[in-house]
N, C-alpha and C positions, 0 to 999 in steps of 0.2 A: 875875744878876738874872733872875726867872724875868717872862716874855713875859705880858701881858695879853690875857687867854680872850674870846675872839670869842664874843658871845652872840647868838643866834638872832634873824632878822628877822622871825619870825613873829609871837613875842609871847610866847612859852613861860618864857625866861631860861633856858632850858638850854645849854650849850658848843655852839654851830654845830662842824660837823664835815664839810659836804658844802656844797659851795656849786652853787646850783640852777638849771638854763638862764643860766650867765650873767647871771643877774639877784641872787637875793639867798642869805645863808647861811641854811643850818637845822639845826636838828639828828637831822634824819633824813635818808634817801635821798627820798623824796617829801614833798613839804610838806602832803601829808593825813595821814600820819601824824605830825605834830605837836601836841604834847597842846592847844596856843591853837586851833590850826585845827579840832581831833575836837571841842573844846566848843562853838565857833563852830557847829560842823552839829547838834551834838545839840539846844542853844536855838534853833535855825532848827524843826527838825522839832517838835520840843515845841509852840512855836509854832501851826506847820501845823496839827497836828491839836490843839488847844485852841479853835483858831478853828474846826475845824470844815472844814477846807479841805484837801486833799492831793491832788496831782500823778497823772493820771490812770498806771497802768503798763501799758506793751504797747500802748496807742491814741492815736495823734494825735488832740488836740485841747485843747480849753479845761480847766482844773481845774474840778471838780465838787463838792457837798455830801456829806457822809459821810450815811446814810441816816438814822441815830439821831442825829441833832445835836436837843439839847433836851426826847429824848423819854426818857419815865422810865416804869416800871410801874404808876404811875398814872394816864398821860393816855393813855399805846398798848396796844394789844392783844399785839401781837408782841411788845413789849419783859417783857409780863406772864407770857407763855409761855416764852421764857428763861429768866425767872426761878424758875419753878417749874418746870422743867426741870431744871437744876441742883441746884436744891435737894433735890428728891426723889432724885437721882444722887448727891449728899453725904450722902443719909442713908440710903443702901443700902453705900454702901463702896464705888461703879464708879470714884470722882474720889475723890484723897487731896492736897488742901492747893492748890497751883497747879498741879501734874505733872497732865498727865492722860494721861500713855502708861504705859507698860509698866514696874512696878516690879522692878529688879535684887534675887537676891538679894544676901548677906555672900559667899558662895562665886563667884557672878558677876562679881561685882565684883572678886574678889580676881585672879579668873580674868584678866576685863578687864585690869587695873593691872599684871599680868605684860606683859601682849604689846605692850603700847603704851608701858611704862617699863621702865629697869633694863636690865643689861647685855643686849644682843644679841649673842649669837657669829656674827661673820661680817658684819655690819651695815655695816662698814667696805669702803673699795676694795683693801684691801691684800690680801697673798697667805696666807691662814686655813690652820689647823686645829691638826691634836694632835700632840703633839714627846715621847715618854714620858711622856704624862698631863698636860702642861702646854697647855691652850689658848693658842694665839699670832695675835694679827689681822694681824699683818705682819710684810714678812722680816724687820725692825729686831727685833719682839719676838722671834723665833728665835731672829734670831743673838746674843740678850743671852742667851737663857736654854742656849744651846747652850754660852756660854763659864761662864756662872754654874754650870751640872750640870757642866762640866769641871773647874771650878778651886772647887770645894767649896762652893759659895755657896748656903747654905739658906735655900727661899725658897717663898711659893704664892702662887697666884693671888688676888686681892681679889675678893669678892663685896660690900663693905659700901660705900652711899653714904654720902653729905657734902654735905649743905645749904650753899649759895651763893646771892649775889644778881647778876643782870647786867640791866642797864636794869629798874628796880625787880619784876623777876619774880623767884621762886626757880626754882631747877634744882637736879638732884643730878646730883656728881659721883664718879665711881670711879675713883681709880687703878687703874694696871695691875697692880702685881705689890706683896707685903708680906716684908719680910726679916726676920730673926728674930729680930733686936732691936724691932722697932716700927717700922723705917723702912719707909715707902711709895716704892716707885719709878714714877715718870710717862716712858715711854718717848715722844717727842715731837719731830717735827721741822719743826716749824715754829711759829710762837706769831702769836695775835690775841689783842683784846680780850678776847674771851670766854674763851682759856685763860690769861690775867695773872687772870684774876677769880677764877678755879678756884684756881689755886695761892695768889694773897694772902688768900685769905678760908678758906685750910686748915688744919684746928686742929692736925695733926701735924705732924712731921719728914715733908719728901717730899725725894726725888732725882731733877730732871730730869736724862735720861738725853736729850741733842741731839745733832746730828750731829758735832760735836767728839768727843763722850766714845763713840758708839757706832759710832767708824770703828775699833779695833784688835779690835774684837767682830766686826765683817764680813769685817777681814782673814783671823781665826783661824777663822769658818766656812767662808770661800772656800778657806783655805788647807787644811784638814784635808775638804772634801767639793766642792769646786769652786764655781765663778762659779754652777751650779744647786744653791745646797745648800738650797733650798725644797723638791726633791724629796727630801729627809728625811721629812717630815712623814709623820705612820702614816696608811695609806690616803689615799696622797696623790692628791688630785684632778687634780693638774697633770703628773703624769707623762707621760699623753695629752694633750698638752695643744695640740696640732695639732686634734685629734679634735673638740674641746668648744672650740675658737674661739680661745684664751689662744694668748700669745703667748711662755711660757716655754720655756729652753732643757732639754733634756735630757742625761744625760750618759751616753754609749755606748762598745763599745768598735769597732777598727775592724777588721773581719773577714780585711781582709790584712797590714797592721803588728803589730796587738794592740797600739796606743795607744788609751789612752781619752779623748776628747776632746767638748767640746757642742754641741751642735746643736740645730737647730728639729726638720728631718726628714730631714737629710742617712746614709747610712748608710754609707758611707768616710770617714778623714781628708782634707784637703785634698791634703797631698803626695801619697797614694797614688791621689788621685780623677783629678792633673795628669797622673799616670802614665800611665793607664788610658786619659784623655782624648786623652795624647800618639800614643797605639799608633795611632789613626784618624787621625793627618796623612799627606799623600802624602810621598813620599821627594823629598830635595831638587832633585833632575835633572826629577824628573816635574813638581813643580810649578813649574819654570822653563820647561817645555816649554809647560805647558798656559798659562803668563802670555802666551809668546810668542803662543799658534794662539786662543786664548779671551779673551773678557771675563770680569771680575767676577761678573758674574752668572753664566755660561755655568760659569765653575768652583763656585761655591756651588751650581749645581742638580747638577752633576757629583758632589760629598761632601755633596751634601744637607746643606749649612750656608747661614750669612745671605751675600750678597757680600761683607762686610766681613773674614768669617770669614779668607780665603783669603790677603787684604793682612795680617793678622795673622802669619798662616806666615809669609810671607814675609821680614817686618821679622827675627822670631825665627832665620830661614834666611840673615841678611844677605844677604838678594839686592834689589840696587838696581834699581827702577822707577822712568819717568818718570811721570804722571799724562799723559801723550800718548800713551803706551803703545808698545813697542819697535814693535810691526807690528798697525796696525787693520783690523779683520776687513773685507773684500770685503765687498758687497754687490753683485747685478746687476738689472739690469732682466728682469722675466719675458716681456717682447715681444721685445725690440729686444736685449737685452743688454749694454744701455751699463753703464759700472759709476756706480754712484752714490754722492755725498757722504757719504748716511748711510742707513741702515736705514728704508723705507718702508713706512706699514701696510697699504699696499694693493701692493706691490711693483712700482709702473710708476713709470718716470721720470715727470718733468714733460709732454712731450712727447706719448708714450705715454698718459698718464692719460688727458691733453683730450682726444686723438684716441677713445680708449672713451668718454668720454663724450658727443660728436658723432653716434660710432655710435648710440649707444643711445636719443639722442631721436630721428635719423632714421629709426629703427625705428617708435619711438613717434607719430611723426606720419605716416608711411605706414597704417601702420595705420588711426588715427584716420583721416584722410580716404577711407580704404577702406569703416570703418564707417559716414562721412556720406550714401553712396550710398542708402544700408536703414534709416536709423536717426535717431531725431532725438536732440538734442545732451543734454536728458538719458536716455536710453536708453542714452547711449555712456559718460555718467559715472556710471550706475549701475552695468553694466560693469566697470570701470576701477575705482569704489569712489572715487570723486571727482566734487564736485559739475560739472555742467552748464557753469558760467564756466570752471572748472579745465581740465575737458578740453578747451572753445574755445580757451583760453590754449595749450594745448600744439601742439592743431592751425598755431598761428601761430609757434611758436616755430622762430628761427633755426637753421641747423643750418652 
């Protein structure tokens, strides 16, 4: 038993299909485009300007009087010069009917109705061009027409539309490809409203071609020209396709195996690239030597790799590490030469550090009260490059 069609809260009686802020259903994505609401605004404005009243645009403020409310070529001047303005412009031939711009010609026109209708090559997001004379918008259309030129299947491209209706507009639609008997084939892989409308409202025989029917056509192009077999196409755009931004593979061969294999921009196969890559590791004794005397880091600056690089060897070299590491590197104090816990950025112990740094204000306030003798206090912090208070502050400070 077929389900009772939710009809529109706006007022339309059309099938709801979007329901709207959580509030009510419509039959559009926005409730101004529903056909109750667009006639509700059009009798609103009719309205407006009947009475003589409309909504000021671009300035705050009050709504205002249309300038000609009541006045006619009989009681205004202005409205009489209008008038005979126009008139004398319809009887020279400047104005032809309501149009008052620029008339098109028949060839204009035609010209126009090309470029804004009708099939576009390439108009699509898919991977275009020409396959032995056949235009193709995507690898789907390819690889049908790659297996159809294989296995005998005569066939050409459709130039002719097909009048359709969807949400009361016409459209024209073109299948893809026409076979020799008169069937039309629609290569398509995925379906909405708008293409169930195209196809039920189509006078001929058509064959959609979906993702079911056109996966052993992908097989047979991958398998007979590889995973890139878009670079078929004559003057193929995507060849370079590194160059021009695209993100297709190419198919190369590899200069030391002589496999041919795809790639973005690699130019070896992966096995021979491992090879190659192998040759720059340390030998297994060295790089046990250098885990022992080195850190991570210290060996990655060593083979100019990342630190991590070098724990990679290793795993690959079964050599067992602890994360405490068998012997951690010395560090000494640069005064005293105590050895220290860990690596310090300024290289004084704790002890050591305070002690320079003691030094170095008792310097600093010697001086300053040397300077107070000759000098007044800011004279001493211009000096210094610090305000007057700053360098008093130092004069007193503990040492």
């Amino acid at each position: 038993m077929n389900e009772e069609k939710r009809l529109c809260e706006y007022g339309c009686g059309q099938e709801a299909k979007f329901f709207i802020n959580k509030k009510k259903w419509c039959c559009s994505s926005h409730h101004s485009k529903c056909k109750a609401i667009r006639g509700k605004n059009e009798l609103k404005n009719k309205q407006l300007y009947r009475d003589g009243v409309r909504k000021k645009t671009g300035v705050a403020g009050e709504n205002h009087l249309c300038w000609n409310r009541g006045k006619t070529k009989e009681n205004d001047e202005r409205m009489r010069k209008i008038s005979e303005t126009l008139k004398s412009k319809y009887a020279d031939g400047e104005l032809k009917g309501s149009f008052c711009g620029k008339h098109h010609s028949e060839e204009t026109k035609r010209k126009l109705s090309e470029k804004t209708g009708g099939i576009r090559k390439g108009s699509g997001r898919g991977k275009h061009g020409w396959y032995k004379g056949y235009w193709c918008d995507s690898s789907w259309e390819l690889a049908w027409v790659i297996y159809s030129l294989d296995h005998g299947v005569k066939f050409e491209r459709n130039h002719q539309g097909f009048e359709y209706e969807f949400e009361g507009k016409k459209h024209k639609y073109y299948p893809d490809f026409i076979l020799e008997d008169g069937t039309y084939v629609e290569i398509k892989g995925w379906m909405n409203d708008k293409n169930r409308a195209k196809i039920n409202q189509f006078p001929n025989k058509i064959s959609i071609i979906n993702s079911s029917y056109i996966r052993p056509m992908l097989s047979y192009s991958v398998e007979k020209f590889g995973e890139s077999f878009i670079n078929e196409y004559d003057n193929n755009p995507y060849v370079n396709s590194i160059k021009i931004g695209l993100t297709s593979k190419k198919r190369i061969i590899c200069p030391i195996c002589g496999k041919s294999f795809d790639t973005y921009s690699g130019k070896a196969c992966k096995e021979c690239k491992n090879i190659e890559t192998r040759k720059l590791w340390p030998s297994k004794q060295q790089l046990k030597e250098d885990i022992l005397s080195l850190s991570w880091y210290e060996i990655g600056l060593k083979y100019n790799v990342s630190r991590t690089t070098p724990k990679t060897w290793a795993l690959k070299y079964n050599l067992s590490f602890s994360r405490a590491r068998h012997k951690k590197q010395i560090h000494l104090c640069n005064k005293c030469g105590k050895t220290l816990s860990h690596n310090s950025k300024h290289g004084f112990c704790k002890s050591c550090y305070l002690q320079s740094k003691r030094d170095k204000n008792l310097n600093l306030k010697t001086k300053i009260l040397n300077m107070k003798e000759t000098m007044s206090w800011i004279e001493i912090g211009d000096s210094l490059g610090v305000s007057w208070e700053k360098a008093r502050a130092m004069s007193r400070r503990k040492t």
